[in-house]
N, C-alpha and C positions, 0 to 999 in steps of 0.2 A: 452364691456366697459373695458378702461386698467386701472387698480389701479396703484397708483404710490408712490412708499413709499418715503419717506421724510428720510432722515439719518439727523440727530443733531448732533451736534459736540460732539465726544469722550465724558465721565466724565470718571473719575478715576483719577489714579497716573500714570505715566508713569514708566516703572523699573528704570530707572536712580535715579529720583523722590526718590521714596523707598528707593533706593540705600545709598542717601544722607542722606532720616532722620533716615534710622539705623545707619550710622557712629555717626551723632551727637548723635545721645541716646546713643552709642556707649562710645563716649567719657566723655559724662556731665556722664553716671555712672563709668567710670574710674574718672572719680574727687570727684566724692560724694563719691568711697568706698576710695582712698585715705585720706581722711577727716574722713571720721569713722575712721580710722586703725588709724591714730594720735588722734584724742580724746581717742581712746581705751586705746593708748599708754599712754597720758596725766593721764587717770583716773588712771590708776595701779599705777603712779609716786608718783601721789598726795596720793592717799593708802599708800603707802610707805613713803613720808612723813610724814605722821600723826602717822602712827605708829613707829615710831624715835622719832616723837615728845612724843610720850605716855613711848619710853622705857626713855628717856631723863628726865621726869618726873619724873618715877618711881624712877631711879639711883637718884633725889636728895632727893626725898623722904625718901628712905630711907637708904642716907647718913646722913638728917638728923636727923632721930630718931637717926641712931647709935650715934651721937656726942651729941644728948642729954643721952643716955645710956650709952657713956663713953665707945665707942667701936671701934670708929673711926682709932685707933693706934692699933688696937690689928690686928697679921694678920688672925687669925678665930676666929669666933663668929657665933649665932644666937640667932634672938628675933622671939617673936611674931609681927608683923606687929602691928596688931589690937587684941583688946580684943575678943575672941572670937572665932579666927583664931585654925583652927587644925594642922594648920605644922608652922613651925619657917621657918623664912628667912635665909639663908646663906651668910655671910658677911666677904667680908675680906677688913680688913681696911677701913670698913663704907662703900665700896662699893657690893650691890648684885653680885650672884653668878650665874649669868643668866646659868644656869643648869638644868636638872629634872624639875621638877615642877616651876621651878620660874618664868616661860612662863604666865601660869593660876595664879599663886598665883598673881603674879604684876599688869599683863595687863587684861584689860576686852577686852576681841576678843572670837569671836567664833571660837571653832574649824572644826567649818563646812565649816568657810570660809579660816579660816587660818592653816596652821600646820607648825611646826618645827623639825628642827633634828640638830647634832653637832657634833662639833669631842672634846673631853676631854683629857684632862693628867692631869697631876698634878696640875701645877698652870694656865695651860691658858687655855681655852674656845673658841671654835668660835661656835658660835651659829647663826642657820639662821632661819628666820621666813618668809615664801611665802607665795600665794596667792594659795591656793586649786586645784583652778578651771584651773592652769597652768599648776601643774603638776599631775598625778599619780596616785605616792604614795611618802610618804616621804624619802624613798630613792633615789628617783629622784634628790632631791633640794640637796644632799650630792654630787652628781655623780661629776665625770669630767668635763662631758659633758653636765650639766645641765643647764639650762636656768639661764641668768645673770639677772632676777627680781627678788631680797628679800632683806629684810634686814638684815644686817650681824652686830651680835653685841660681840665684843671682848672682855671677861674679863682675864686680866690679875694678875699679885700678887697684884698690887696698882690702876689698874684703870679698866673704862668699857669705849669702844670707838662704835661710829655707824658710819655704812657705806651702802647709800645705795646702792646697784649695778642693775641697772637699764637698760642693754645695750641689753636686750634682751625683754625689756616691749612691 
């Protein structure tokens, strides 16, 4: 007796086949992590806003305590913020003296997530506040060569100005 085997036609993928749906999965996650990497970006911007918003706050806050304390014209001063408070604010001409401690004393941010560092002289300030988890340590955010996300806020003899710089979010 001869058996006789029956062959069915092929199942599987052909390699071509394969070929093709590794390119597309290929591409559809080159679009998807394109799309993450800008929301990432978007999220740090909006961080950065808001905390401009908060130091924006802060400087009218307490510009105006100073001009209810009669401090506004004077070019150094400090008060207490609040009843209560264990350091005085640093004021020149009503505006703070985003320095030392004025980081914590003004802003409610963690330092877990946030740090700061500055360069000082005499009368001017530039102080930067970034996002932790971008750099380091804080001598990082000071460097040269240091990543363009933080916020940079400049007190000078008469004023406090914010700028974000964002070119490296």
């Amino acid at each position: 007796m001869r058996v006789t085997m029956r062959h069915k036609g092929a199942s599987g993928f052909t390699l071509i086949e394969m070929v093709v749906v590794i390119i597309i999965l290929a591409i559809l996650s080159v679009a998807a992590a394109s799309r993450w990497i800008s929301l990432t970006r978007e999220a740090r911007i909006a961080q950065l806003k808001q905390l401009e918003a908060s130091v924006q706050a802060a400087n009218q806050l307490v510009y105006a305590r100073s001009a209810i304390l009669g401090l506004e014209k004077q070019p150094k001063a400090s008060f207490f913020l609040n009843p209560g408070d264990s350091q005085k604010i640093q004021v020149r001409y009503g505006n703070p003296v985003w320095g030392g401690d004025a980081v914590t004393q003004l802003l409610t941010v963690t330092m877990s997530e946030w740090f700061y560092g500055g360069r000082w002289t005499v009368e001017d300030i530039e102080l930067r506040i970034g996002d932790r988890s971008l750099y380091k340590t804080p001598g990082d955010l000071m460097a040269d060569g240091a990543l363009a996300c933080y916020l940079r806020v400049d007190t000078t003899a008469d004023s406090v100005t914010t700028k974000i710089m964002d070119n490296d979010c």
